[in-house]
C-alpha positions, 0 to 999 in steps of 0.5 A: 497530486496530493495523497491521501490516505485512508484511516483503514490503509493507516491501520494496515501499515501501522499492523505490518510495521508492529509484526515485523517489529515484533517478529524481526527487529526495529530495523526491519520494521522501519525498512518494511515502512520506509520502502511501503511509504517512498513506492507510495509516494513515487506514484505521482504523477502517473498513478495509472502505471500500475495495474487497474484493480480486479479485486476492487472497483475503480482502484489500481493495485500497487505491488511492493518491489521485494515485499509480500505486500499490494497497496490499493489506491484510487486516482482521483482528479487532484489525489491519490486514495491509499485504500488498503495495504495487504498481504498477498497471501489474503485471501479475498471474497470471490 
């Protein structure tokens, strides 16, 4: 299964990697990334582990062990759709 991921999910982690490599160091930053990309990647074949989304319509949502983050994915026939990558504190419309 092949993943796919979306211009908006790019920019999201490319921000999350800039805070924490302004915040914290290039290290963490790199760790932040890493550990975001592998449970990511660790998906297939069996993207529908995780929890069907309430937030989103049709997406699955994807919680980062130890990290602040959900990343929004759809399953489709032959990929995986990286939607979003957000911080649990956003808040979302009602």
């Amino acid at each position: 299964m092949e993943i796919v991921w979306t211009a908006e999910a790019i920019d999201d982690l490319a921000e999350i990697v800039a805070y924490y490599y302004a915040e914290a160091s290039p290290r963490t930053a790199e760790s932040v990334r890493r550990r975001i990309v592998e449970q990511i990647e660790g998906l297939p074949p069996f993207p529908e582990r995780i929890r069907a989304s309430e937030r989103i319509l049709g997406a699955r949502e994807l919680v980062v062990n130890r990290l602040p983050y959900i990343v929004f994915v759809k399953a489709l026939p032959t990929s995986l759709v990286v939607l979003n990558v957000v911080h649990t504190a956003r808040k979302f419309p009602g």
